[in-house]
VEXVEX-444820 format. One record per residue (C-alpha): residue number from 1; residue in three letters; x, y, z negated. Coordinates in nm, 3 decimals, always signed. Example, Ala and Ser with C-alpha at 12.3 -4.5 7.8 and 13.67 -1.06 7.14 Angstrom:
2
+-----+-----+---------+---------+---------+
:   k :   r :       X :       Y :       Z :
+-----+-----+---------+---------+---------+
:   1 : ALA :  +1.230 :  -0.450 :  -0.780 :
:   2 : SER :  +1.367 :  -0.106 :  -0.714 :
+-----+-----+---------+---------+---------+
END
This chain:
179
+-----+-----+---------+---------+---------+
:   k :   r :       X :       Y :       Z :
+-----+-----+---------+---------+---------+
:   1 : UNK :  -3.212 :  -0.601 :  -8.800 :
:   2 : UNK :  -2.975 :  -0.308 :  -8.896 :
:   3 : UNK :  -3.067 :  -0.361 :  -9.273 :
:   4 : UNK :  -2.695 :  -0.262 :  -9.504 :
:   5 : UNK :  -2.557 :  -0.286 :  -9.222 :
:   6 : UNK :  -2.187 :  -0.118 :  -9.253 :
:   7 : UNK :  -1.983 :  +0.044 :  -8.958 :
:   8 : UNK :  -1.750 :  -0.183 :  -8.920 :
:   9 : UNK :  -2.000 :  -0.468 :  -8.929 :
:  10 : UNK :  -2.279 :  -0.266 :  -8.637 :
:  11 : UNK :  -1.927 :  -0.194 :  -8.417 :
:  12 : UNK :  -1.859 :  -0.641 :  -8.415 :
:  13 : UNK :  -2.245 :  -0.622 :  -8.293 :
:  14 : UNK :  -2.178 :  -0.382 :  -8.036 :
:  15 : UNK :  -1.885 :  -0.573 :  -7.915 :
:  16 : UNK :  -2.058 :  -0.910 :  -7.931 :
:  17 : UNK :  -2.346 :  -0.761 :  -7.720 :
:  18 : UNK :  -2.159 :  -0.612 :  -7.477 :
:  19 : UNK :  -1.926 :  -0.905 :  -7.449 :
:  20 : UNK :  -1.586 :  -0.994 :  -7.338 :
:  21 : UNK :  -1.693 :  -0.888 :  -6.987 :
:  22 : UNK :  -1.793 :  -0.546 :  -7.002 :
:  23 : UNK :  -1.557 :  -0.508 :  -7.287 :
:  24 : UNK :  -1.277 :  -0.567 :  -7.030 :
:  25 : UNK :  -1.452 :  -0.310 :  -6.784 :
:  26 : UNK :  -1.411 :  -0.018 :  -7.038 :
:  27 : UNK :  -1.129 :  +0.214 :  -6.909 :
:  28 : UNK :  -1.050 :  +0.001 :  -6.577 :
:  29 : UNK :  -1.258 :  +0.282 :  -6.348 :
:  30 : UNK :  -1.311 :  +0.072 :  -6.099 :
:  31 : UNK :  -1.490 :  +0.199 :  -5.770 :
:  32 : UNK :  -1.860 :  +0.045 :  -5.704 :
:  33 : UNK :  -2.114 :  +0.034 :  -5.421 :
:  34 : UNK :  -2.300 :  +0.280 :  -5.650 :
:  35 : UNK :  -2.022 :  +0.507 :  -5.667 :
:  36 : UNK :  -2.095 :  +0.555 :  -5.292 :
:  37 : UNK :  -2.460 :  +0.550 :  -5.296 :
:  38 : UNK :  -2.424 :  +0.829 :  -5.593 :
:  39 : UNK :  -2.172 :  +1.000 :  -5.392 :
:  40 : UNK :  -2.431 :  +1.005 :  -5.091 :
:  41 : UNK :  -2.719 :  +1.132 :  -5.289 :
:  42 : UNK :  -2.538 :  +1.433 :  -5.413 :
:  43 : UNK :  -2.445 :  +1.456 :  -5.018 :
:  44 : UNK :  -2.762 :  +1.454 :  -4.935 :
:  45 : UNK :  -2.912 :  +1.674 :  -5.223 :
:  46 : UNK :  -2.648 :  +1.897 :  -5.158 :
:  47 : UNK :  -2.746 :  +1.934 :  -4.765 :
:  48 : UNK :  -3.090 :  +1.994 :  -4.822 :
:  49 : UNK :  -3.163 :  +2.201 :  -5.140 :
:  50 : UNK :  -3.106 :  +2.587 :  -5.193 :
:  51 : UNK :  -2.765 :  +2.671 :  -5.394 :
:  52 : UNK :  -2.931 :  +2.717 :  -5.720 :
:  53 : UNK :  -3.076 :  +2.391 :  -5.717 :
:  54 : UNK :  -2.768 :  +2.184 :  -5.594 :
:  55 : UNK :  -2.615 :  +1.922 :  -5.803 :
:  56 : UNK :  -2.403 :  +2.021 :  -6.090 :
:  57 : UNK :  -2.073 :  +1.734 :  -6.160 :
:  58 : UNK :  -1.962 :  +1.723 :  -6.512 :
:  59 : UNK :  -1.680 :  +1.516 :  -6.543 :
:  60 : UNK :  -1.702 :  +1.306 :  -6.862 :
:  61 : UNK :  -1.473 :  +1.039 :  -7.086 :
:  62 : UNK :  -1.365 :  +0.702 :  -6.909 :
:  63 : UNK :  -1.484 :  +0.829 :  -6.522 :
:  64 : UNK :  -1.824 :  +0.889 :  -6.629 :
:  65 : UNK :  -2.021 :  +1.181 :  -6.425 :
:  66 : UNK :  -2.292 :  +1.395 :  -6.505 :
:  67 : UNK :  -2.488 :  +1.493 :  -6.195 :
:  68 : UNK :  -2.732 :  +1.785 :  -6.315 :
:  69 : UNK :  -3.044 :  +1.904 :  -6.060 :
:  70 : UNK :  -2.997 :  +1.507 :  -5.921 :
:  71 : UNK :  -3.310 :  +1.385 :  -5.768 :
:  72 : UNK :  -3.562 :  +1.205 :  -6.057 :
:  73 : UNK :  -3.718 :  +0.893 :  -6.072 :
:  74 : UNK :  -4.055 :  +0.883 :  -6.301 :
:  75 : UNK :  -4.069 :  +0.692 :  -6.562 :
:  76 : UNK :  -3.693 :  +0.762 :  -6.655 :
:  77 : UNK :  -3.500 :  +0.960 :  -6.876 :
:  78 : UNK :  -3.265 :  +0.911 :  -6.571 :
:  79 : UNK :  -3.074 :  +0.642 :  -6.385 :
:  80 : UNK :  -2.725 :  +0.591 :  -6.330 :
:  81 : UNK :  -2.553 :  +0.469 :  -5.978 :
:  82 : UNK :  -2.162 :  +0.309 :  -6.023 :
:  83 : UNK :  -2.022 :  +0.577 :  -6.263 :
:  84 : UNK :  -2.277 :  +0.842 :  -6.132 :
:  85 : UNK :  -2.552 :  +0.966 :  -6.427 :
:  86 : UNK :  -2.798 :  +1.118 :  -6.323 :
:  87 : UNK :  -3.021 :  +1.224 :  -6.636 :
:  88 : UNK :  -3.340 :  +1.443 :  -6.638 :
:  89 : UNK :  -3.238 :  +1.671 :  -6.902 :
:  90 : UNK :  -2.963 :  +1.879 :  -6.927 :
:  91 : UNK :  -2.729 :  +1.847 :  -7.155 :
:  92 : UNK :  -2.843 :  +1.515 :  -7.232 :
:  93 : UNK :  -2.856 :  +1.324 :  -7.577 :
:  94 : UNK :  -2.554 :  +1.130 :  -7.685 :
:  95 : UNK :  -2.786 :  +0.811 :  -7.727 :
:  96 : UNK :  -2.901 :  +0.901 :  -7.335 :
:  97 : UNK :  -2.521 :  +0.863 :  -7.225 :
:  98 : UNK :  -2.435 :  +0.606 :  -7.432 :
:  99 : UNK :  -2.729 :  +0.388 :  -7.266 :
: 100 : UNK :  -2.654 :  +0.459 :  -6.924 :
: 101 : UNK :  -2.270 :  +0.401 :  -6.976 :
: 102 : UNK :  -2.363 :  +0.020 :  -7.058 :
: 103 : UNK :  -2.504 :  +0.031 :  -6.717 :
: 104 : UNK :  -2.186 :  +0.161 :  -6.583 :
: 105 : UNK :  -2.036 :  -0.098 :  -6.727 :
: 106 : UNK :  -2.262 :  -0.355 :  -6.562 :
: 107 : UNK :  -2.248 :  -0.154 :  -6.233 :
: 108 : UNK :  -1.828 :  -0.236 :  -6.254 :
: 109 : UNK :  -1.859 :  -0.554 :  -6.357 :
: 110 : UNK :  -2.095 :  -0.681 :  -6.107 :
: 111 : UNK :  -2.100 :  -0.382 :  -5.827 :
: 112 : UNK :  -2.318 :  -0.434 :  -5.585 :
: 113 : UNK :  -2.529 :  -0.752 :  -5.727 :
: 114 : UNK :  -2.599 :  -0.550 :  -6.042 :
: 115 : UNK :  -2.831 :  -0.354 :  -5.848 :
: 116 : UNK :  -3.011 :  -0.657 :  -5.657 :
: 117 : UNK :  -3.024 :  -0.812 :  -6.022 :
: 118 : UNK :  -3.139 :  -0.519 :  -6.208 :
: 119 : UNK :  -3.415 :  -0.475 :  -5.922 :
: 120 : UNK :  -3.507 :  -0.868 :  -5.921 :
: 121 : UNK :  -3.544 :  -0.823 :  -6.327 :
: 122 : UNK :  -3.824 :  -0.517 :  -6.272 :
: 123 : UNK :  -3.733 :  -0.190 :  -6.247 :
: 124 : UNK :  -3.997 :  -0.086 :  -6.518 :
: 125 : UNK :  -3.999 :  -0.440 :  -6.709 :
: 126 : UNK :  -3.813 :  -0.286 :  -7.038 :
: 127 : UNK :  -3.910 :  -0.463 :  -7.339 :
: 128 : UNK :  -4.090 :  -0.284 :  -7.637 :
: 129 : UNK :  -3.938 :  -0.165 :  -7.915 :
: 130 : UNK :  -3.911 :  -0.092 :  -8.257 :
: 131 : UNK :  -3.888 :  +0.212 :  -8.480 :
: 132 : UNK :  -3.468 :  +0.213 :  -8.510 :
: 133 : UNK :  -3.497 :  +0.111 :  -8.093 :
: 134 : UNK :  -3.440 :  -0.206 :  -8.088 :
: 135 : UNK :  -3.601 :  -0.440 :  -7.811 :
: 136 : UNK :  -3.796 :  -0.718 :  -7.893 :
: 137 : UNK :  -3.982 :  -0.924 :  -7.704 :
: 138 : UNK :  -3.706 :  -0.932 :  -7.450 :
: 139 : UNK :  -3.801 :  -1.274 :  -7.304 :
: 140 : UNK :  -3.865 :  -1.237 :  -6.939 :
: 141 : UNK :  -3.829 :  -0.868 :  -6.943 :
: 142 : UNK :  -3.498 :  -0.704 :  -6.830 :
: 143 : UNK :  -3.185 :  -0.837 :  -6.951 :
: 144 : UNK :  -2.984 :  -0.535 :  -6.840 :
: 145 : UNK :  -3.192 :  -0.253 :  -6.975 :
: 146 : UNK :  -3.246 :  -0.522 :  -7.300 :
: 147 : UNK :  -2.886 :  -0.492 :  -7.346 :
: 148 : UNK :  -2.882 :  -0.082 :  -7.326 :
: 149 : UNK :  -3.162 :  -0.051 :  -7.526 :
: 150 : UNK :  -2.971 :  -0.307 :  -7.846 :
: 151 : UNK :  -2.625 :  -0.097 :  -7.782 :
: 152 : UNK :  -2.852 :  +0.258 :  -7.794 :
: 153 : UNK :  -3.000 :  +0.137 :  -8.151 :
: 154 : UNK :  -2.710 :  +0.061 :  -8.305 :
: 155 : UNK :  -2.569 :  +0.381 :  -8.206 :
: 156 : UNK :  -2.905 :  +0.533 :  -8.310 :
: 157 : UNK :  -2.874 :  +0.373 :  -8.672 :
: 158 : UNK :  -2.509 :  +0.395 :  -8.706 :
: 159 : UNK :  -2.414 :  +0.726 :  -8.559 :
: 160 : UNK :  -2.068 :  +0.713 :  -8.673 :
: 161 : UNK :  -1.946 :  +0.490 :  -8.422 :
: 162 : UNK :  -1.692 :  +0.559 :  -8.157 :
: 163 : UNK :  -1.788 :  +0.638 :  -7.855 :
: 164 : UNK :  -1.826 :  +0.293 :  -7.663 :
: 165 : UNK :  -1.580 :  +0.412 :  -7.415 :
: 166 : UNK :  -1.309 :  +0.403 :  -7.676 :
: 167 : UNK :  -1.361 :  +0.048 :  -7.729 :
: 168 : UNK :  -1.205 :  -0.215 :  -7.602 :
: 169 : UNK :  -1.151 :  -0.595 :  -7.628 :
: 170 : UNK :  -0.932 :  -0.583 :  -7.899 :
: 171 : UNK :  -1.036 :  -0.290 :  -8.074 :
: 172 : UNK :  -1.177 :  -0.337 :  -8.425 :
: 173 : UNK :  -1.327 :  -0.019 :  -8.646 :
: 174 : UNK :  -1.020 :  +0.005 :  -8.845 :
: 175 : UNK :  -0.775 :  +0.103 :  -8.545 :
: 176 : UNK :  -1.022 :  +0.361 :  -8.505 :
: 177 : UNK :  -0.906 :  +0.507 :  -8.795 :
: 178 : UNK :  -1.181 :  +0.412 :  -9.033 :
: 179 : UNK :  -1.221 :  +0.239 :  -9.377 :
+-----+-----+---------+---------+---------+
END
């Protein structure tokens, strides 16, 4: 798959994968159902826990937020609710964030339906993958975390690349100041 592949040619991947759609949702910060059922969850973790093991907000590039001592779900590196990212280890890896922010992306394109969809799909129904991370196999498994896991390997074999939050529709390697 990622075979000679140059920068500018794994960043026209990224954007082809990710589409015209979620390409227009980078930078629009747009307010989700799962903004509010993030926002509720640190609430609620914040209620019931002792200080030292109250959620921590970092505040992060194109609305994104880091919620650190958020509750876990197994199985996960973490999960992420509208903008909300709520990873298991702190600081997390830049390949972590960058995965989860393509499902903030999908959470503000879709809002609440994302959820319902990504829940319909199977929560655990990821498909395998290879040794540079990318999915194959991805009939009839996930097309949401499919999509996270092709934008993570191309990030994973092409670490270069700007940050996907710096991209948008029109954006091609070069503006980024590349050759």
């Amino acid at each position: 798959m990622f075979v000679n592949q140059s920068a500018g040619d794994a960043l026209e991947l990224v954007k082809s994968i990710l589409g015209p759609v979620l390409l227009a949702q980078v930078g629009r910060q747009r307010r989700t159902t799962g903004d509010l059922m993030g926002c509720t969850i640190i609430f609620l973790k914040r209620l019931s826990c002792a200080k030292h093991a109250r959620p921590v907000l970092s505040k992060l590039d194109d609305g994104l937020v880091l919620v650190a001592n958020g509750w876990r779900i197994r199985g996960t590196g973490g999960f992420t609710l509208g903008s909300y990212v709520f990873p298991h280890d702190m600081p997390p890896e830049r390949l972590f964030i960058i995965h989860e922010y393509v499902h903030v992306l999908q959470w503000r394109a879709e809002g609440v339906k994302f959820m319902w969809r990504y829940i319909r799909a199977g929560l655990w129904n990821w498909p395998p993958y290879d040794e540079d991370g990318w999915p194959y196999e991805p009939q009839g498994r996930n097309p949401y975390e499919t999509q996270a896991l092709q934008i993570e390997a191309i990030y994973r074999r092409t670490p270069g690349l700007p940050e996907p939050w710096l991209l948008g529709p029109c954006l091609t390697y070069r503006d980024m100041g590349s050759n």
